[in-house]
C-alpha positions as MATLAB code, in Angstrom:
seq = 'XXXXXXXXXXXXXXXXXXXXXXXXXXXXXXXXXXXXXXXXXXXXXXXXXXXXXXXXXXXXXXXXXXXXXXXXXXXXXXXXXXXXXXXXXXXXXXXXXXXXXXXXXXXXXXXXXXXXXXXXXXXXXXXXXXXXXXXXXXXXXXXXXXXXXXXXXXXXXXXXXXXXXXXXXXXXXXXXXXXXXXXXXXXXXXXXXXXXXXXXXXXXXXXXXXXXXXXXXXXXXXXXXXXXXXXXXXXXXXXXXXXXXXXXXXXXXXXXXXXXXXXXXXXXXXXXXXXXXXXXXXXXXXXXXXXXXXXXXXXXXXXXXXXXXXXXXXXXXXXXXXXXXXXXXXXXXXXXXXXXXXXXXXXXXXXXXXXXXXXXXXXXXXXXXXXXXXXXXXXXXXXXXXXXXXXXXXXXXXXXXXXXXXXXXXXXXXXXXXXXXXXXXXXXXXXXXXXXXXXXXXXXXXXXXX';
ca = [
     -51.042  -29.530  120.313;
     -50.370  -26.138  118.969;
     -54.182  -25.527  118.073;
     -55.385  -27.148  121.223;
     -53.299  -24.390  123.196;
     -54.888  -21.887  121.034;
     -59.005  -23.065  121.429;
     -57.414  -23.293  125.391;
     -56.447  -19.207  125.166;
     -59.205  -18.010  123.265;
     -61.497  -19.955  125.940;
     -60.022  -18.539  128.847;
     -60.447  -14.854  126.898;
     -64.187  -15.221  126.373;
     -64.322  -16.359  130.141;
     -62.283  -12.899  131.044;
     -64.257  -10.874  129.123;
     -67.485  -12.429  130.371;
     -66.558  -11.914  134.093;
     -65.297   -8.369  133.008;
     -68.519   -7.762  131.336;
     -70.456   -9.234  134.381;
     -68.872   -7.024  136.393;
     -69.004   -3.501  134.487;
     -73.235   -4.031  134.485;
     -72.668   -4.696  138.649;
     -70.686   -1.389  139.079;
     -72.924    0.720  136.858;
     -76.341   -1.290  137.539;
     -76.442   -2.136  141.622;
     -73.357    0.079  142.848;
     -73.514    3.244  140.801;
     -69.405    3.298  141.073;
     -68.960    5.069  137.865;
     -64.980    5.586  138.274;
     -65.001    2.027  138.931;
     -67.200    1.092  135.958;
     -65.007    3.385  134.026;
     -61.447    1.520  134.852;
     -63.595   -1.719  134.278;
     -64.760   -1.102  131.031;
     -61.079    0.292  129.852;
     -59.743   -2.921  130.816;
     -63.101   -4.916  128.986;
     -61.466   -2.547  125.302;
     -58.809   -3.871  125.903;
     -59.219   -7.622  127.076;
     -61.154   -7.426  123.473;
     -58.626   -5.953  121.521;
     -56.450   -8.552  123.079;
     -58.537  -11.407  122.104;
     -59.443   -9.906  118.638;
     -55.287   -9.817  117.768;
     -54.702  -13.325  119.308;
     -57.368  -14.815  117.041;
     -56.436  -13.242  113.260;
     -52.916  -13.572  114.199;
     -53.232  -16.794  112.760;
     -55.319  -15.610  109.287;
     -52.602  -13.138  108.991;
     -50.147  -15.452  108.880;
     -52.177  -18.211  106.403;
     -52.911  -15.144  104.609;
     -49.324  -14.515  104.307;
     -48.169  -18.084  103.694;
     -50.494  -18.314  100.663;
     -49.418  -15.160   99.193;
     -45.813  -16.601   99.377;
     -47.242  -19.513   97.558;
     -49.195  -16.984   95.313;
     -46.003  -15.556   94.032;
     -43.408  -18.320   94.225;
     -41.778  -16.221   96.837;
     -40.263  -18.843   99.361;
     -37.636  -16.684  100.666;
     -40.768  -15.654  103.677;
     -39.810  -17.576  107.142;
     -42.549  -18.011  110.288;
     -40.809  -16.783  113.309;
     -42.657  -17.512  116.792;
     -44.076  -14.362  118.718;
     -43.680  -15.146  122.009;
     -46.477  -12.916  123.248;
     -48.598  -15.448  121.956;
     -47.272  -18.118  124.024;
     -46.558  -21.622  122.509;
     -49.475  -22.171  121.400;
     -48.381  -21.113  117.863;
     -44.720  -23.100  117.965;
     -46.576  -26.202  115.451;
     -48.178  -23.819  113.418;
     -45.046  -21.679  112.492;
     -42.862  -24.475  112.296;
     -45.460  -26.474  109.901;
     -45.416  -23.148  107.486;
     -41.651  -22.995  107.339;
     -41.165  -26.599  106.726;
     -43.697  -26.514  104.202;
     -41.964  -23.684  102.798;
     -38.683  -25.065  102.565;
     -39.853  -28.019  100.707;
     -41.383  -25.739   98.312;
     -37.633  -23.926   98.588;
     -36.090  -27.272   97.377;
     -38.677  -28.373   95.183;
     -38.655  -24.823   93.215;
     -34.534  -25.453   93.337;
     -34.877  -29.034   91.654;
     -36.932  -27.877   89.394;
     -34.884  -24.635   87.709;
     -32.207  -27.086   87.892;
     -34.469  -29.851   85.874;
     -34.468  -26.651   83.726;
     -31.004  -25.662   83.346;
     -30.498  -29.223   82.387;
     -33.110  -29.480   79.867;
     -32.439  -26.423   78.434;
     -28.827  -26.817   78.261;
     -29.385  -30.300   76.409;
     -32.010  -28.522   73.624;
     -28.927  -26.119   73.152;
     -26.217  -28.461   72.688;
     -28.399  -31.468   70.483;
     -27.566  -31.461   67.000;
     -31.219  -31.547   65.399;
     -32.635  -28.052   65.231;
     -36.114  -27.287   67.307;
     -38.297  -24.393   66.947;
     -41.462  -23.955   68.438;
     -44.414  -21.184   67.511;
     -48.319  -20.461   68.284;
     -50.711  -19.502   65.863;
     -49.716  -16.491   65.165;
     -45.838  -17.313   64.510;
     -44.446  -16.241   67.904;
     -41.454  -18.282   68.600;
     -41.401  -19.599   72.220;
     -38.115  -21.901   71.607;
     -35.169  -22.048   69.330;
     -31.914  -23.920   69.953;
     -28.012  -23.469   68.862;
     -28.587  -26.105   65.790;
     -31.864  -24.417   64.359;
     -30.219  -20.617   64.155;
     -26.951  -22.267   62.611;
     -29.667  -23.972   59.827;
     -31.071  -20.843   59.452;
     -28.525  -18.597   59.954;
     -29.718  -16.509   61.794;
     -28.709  -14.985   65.289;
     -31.884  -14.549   66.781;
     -35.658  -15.305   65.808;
     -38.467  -13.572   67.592;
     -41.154  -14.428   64.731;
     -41.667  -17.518   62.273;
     -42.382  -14.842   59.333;
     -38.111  -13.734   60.048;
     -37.293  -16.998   57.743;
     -38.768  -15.170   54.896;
     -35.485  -13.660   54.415;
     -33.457  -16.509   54.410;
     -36.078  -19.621   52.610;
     -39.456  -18.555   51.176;
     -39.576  -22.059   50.734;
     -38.879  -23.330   53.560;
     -40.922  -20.848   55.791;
     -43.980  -21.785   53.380;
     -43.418  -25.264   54.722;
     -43.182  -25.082   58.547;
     -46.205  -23.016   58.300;
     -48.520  -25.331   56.347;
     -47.574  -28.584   57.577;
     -49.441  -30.543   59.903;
     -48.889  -32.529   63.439;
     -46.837  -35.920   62.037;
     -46.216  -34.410   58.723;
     -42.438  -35.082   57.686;
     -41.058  -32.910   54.375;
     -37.603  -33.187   52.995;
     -36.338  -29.364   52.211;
     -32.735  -28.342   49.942;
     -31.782  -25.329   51.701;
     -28.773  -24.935   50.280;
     -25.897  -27.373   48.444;
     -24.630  -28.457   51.342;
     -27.725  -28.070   53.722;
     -30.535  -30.493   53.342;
     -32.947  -30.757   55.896;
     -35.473  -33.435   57.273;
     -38.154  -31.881   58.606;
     -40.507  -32.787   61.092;
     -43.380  -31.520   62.827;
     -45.688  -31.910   66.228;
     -48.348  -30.471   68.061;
     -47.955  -29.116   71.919;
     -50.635  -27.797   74.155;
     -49.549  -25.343   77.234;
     -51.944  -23.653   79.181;
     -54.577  -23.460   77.146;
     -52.477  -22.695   73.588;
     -51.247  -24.400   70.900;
     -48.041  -24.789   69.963;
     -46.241  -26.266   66.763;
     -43.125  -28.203   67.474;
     -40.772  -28.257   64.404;
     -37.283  -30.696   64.372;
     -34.821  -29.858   61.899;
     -32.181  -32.194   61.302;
     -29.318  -31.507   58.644;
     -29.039  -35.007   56.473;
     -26.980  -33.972   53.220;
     -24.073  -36.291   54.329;
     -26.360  -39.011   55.063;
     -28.100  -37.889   51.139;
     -24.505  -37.908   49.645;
     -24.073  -41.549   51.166;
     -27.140  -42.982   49.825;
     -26.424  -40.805   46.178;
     -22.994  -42.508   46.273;
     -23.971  -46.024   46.947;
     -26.787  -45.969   44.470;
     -24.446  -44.815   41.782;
     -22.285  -47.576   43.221;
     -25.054  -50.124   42.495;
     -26.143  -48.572   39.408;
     -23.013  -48.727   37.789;
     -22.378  -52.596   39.001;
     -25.372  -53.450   37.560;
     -24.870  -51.565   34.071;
     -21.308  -52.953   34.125;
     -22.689  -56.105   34.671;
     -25.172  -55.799   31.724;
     -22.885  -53.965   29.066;
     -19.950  -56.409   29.590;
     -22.304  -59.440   29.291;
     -23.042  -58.039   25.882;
     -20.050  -56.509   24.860;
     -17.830  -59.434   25.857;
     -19.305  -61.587   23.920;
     -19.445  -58.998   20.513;
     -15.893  -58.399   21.213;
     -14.552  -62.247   21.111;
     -16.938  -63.124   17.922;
     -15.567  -60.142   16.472;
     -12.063  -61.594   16.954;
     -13.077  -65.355   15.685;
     -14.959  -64.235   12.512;
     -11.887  -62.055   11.580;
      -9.853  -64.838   12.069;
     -12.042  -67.314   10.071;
     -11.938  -64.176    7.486;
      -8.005  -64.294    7.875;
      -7.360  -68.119    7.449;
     -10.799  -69.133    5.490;
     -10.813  -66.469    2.747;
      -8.935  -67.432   -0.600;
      -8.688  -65.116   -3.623;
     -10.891  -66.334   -6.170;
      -9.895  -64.597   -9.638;
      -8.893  -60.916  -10.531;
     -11.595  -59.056   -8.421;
     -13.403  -62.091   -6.374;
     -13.235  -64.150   -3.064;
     -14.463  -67.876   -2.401;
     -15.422  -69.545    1.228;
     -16.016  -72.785    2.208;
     -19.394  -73.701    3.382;
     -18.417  -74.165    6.862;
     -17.125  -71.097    7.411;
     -19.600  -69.079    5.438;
     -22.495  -70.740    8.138;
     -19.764  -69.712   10.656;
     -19.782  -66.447   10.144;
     -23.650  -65.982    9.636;
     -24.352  -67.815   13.121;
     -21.254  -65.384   14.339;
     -23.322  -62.007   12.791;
     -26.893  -63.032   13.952;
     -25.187  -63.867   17.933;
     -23.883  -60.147   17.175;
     -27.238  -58.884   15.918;
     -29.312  -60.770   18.721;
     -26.478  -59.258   21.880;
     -26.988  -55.534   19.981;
     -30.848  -55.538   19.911;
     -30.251  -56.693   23.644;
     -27.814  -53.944   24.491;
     -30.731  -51.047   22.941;
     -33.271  -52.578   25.033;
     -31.547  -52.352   27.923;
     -30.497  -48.365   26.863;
     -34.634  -48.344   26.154;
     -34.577  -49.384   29.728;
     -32.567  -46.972   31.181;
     -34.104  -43.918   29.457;
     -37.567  -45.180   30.664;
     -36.667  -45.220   33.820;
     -34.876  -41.776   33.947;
     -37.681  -39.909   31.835;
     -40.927  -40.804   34.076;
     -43.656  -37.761   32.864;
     -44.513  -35.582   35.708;
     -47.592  -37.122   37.413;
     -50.992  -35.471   36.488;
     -53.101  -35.589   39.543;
     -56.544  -35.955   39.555;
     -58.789  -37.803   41.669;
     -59.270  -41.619   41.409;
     -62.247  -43.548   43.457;
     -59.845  -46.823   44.345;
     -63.166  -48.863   43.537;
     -63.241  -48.074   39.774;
     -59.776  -48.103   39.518;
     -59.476  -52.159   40.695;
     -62.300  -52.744   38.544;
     -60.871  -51.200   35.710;
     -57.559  -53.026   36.608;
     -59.512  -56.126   36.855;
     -60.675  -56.342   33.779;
     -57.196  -56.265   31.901;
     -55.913  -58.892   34.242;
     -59.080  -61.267   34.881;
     -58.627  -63.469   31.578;
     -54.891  -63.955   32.166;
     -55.537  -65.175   35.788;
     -58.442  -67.191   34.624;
     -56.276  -69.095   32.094;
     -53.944  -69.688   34.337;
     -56.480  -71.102   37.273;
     -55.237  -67.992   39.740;
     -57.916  -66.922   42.318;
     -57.729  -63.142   41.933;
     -59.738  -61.135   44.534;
     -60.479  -57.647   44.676;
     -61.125  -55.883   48.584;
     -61.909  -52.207   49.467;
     -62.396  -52.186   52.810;
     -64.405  -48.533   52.969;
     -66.841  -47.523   50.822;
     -65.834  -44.084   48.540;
     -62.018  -44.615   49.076;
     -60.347  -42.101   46.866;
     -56.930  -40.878   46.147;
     -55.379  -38.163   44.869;
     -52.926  -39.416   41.583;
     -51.970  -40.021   38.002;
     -54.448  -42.617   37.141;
     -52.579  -44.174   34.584;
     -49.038  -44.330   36.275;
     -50.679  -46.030   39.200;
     -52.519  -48.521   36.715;
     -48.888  -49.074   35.439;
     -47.662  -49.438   39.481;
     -50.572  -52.287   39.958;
     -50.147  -53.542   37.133;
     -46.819  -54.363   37.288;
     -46.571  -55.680   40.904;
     -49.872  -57.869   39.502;
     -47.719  -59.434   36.153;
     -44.891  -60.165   38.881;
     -47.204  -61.834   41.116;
     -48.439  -64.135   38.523;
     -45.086  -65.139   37.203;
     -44.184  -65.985   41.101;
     -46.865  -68.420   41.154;
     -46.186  -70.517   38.564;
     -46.231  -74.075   38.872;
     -47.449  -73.002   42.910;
     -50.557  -75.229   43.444;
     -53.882  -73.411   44.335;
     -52.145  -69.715   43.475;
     -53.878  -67.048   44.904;
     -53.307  -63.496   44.300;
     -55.320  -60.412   46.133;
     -55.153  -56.631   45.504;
     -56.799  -54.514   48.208;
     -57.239  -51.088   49.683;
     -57.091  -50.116   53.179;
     -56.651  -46.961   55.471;
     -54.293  -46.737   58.120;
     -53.933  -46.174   61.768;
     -52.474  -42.806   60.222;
     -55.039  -42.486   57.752;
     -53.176  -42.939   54.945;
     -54.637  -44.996   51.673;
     -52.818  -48.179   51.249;
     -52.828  -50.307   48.608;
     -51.564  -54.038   48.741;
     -50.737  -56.899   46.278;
     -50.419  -59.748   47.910;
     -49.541  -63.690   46.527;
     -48.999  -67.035   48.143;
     -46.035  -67.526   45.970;
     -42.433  -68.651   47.141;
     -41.251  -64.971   48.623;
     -38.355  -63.471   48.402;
     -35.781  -63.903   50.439;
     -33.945  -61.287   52.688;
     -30.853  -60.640   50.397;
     -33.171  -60.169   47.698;
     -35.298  -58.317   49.352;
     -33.222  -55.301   50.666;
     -32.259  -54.962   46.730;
     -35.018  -55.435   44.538;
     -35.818  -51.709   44.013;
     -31.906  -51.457   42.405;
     -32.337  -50.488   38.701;
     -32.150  -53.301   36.409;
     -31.561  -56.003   39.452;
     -33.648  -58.962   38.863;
     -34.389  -62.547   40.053;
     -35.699  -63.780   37.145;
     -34.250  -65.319   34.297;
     -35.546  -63.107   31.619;
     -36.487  -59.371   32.444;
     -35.247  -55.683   32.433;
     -35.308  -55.449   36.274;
     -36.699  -51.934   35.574;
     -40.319  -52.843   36.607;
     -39.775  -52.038   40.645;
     -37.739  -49.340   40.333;
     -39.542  -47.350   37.971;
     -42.750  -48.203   40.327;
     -40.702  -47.002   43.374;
     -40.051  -43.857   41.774;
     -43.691  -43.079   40.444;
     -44.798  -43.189   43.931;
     -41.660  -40.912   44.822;
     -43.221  -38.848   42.653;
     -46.505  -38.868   44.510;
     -45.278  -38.416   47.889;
     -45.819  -41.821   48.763;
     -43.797  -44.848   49.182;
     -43.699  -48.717   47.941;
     -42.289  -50.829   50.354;
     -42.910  -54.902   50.778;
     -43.028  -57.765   53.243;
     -42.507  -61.705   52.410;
     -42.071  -64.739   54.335;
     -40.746  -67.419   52.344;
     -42.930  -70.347   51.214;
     -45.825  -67.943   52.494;
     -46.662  -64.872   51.101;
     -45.458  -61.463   49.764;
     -47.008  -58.689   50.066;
     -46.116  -54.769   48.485;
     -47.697  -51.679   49.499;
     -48.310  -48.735   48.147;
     -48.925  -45.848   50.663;
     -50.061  -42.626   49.863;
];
């Protein structure tokens, strides 16, 4: 309605100045009334200038409306002239509503904001973000009490409180996770993301303070560490200690004086006491292998890395195993599922990993009919090398399965129960994991991720 009004005013303009015009070139032209022409013509200027302000009155105000937008400044409000008539009532009410809701939607979103902001401040995980060249757009309350430090305009500032750790959040990489000692009681998990803004990247870094979480999981593996060497040394020890007692009392009662200088035993209790000494013998030679044990699994060599084409390396492995499996009517199968998969390791501590997750798949499937055991490598939707053993034997079940990796726990009747937790820590040692899956009666399946 409002712009209808206005085509309607600038119509009946033009027509005014047309009849204005029509008339000036009649005075001058026909009447030669020059006065008259004069008055005429004054009135034509300004029935023009007229027209000419009622038509950018409208631009000017656009103009202005988009400058508001231009500069977030939606404090500008459309009043109505009311020389222009009401033709204009729509159009300045349109811009002010339309500025308003740009009024409440800047308001809800400072307060979005606020809210955001004030959460980042009062979370407990540190966040820091930086571009390229180390400027640091965000830091929260947890990350300067990690770093202690009040302030932090540049990544390079950390220098002066963790060479270490500033090393760190400056190499890694999007989805790359690090664990970093800071200090004795500050241990921090460390993760970091990419974020694109306008054009620029940013790296997103989470800090999150896990010492007491470390000191739990320290204290409950000494907890099952020392149940399980309690368990072993008193199961030898006991044992020692009571046939200790009986062949001192079959000393006591079966001994007689046999001259000056000499002793004489019966039979029986001479075979007594030499079944009582070799039980002794046999429970001491178990007690140092299980010591053996121990220091094996607490003096692993520091891994020499090199790197290791995975195809040569089952191959290799392969040809250790193959007669075993053969004797024993297993169907071993070897898949690399790319071509020129490598890794970067100790060869020979993972040939002793493999190796000993292959031995404890083949004593799984004993008396299983039609075993089958497979070893293969595989990348990742995170493109990380994988490499699985997998057997159709009997599984493990769940109890067993959240402690198999506890030194010297085992399932079996005979063993150290060294094998997966010295394998569990050689991959520690790599940066990688071993982890593993079963379904009873089905399969199990470990993995070694690098």
């Amino acid at each position: 309605m409002g712009f209808s009004s206005f085509r309607v005013g600038v119509l009946i303009r033009i027509i005014i100045i047309s009849l204005t015009t029509f008339l000036l070139v009649y005075l001058i032209s026909f009447n030669e009334k020059y006065v008259s022409a004069v008055i005429v013509a004054t009135a034509l200027l300004i029935e023009i200038s007229e027209l000419f302000r009622f038509t950018t009155v409208t631009n000017k105000k656009i103009t202005r409306f988009l400058e508001s937008i231009r500069y977030s400044d939606f404090s500008t409000s459309f009043s109505h002239d009311n020389k222009l008539g009401k033709s204009f009532q729509e159009l300045n009410r349109a811009f002010n509503n339309v500025a308003d809701a740009f009024r409440n939607e800047r308001a809800e979103k400072e307060e979005h904001l606020n809210y955001l902001n004030t959460v980042v401040q009062h979370v407990t995980t540190g966040l820091i973000s930086f571009d390229g060249e180390g400027k640091v757009g965000l830091i929260n309350s947890a990350a300067k009490r990690f770093l202690n430090i009040p302030q932090l305009r540049n990544i390079s500032e950390i220098l002066t409180v963790h060479v270490t750790l500033y090393k760190k959040l400056k190499q890694m990489r999007p989805g790359e996770k690090a664990l970093i000692r800071v200090s004795s009681d500050l241990n921090l998990a460390v993760h970091a993301t990419e974020l694109k803004l306008r054009g620029h990247s940013y790296k997103l870094i989470a800090l999150q303070n896990i010492h007491s979480e470390l000191e739990s999981k320290e204290v409950e593996a000494w907890q099952n560490l020392t149940r399980v060497l309690r368990h072993e040394i008193m199961n030898s020890i006991t044992p020692i200690a009571s046939l200790t007692g009986t062949l001192n009392e079959i000393l006591a009662e079966d001994l007689k004086p046999y001259g000056a200088d000499s002793f004489e035993i019966s039979d029986e209790s001479l075979s007594d006491l030499n079944e009582g000494l070799q039980t002794i013998e046999n429970r001491s030679k178990g007690l140092i292998k299980f010591v053996d044990a121990y220091r094996d699994y607490t003096s692993i060599p520091k891994p020499k890395f090199g790197l290791i084409k995975i195809d040569e390396l089952f191959e290799h492995i392969c040809k250790l195993l193959n007669h075993e499996f053969k004797e024993l009517k297993i169907d071993f199968k070897l898949n690399v599922m790319f071509d020129n998969l490598e890794i970067t390791a100790d060869r020979e501590l993972i040939e002793m990993v493999l190796i000993n997750l292959l031995k404890n798949a083949k004593e799984a499937l004993k008396d299983r009919e039609e075993p089958k055991i497979e070893m293969m490598a595989r990348i990742d939707e995170e493109q990380r090398v994988l490499l699985e053993v997998k057997d159709n034997g009997p599984g493990i079940i769940q109890e067993a399965l959240e402690r198999i990796f506890i030194p010297f726990y085992t399932t079996k009747k005979s063993g150290s129960g060294i094998g997966l937790a010295l394998s569990r820590q050689i991959m520690q040692l790599h940066n990688g994991t071993l982890s593993v899956k079963s379904e009873p009666d089905l399969y199990t399946i470990f993995t070694l991720r690098f």
